[in-house]
C-alpha positions in Angstrom: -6.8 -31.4 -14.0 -8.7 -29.9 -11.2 -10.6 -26.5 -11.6 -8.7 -25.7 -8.5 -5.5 -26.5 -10.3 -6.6 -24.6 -13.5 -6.8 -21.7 -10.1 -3.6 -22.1 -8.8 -2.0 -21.8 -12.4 -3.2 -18.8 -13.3 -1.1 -15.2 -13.8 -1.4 -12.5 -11.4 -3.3 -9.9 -13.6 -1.5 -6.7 -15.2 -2.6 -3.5 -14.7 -4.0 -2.7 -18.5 -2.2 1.0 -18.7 1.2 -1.3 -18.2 2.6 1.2 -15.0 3.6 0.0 -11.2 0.4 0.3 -8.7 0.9 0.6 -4.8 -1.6 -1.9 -2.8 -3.6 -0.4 0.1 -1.5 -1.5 2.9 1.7 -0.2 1.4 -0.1 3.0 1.0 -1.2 3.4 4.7 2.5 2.3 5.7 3.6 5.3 3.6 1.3 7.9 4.4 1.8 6.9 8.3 5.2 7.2 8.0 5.1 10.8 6.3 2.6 11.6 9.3 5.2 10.6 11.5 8.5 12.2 10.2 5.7 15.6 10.2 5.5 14.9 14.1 9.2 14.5 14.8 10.3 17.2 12.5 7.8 19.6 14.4 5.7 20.4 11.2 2.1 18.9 13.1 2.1 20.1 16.8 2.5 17.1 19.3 -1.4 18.6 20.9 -2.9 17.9 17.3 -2.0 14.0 17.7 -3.9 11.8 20.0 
């Protein structure tokens, strides 16, 4: 067996403290769709947004 095989086989790692994590690109597609329900619902004025 390959070490690339020995790679490939491997488990995705755990976070250690056992709870759920959010990757960064999940993260910025929540947080810009929070910004955006804030525009449409009037809560940051349409001049503040480029």
């Amino acid at each position: 067996m390959s070490d690339l095989d020995a790679v490939r086989r491997e488990e995705p790692s755990v976070s250690p403290g056992g709870g759920t994590w959010i990757n960064e690109d999940w993260a910025a597609t929540i947080l810009g769709l929070v910004l955006l329900l804030l525009v449409i619902t009037g809560v940051i004025p349409v001049g503040l947004v480029p």
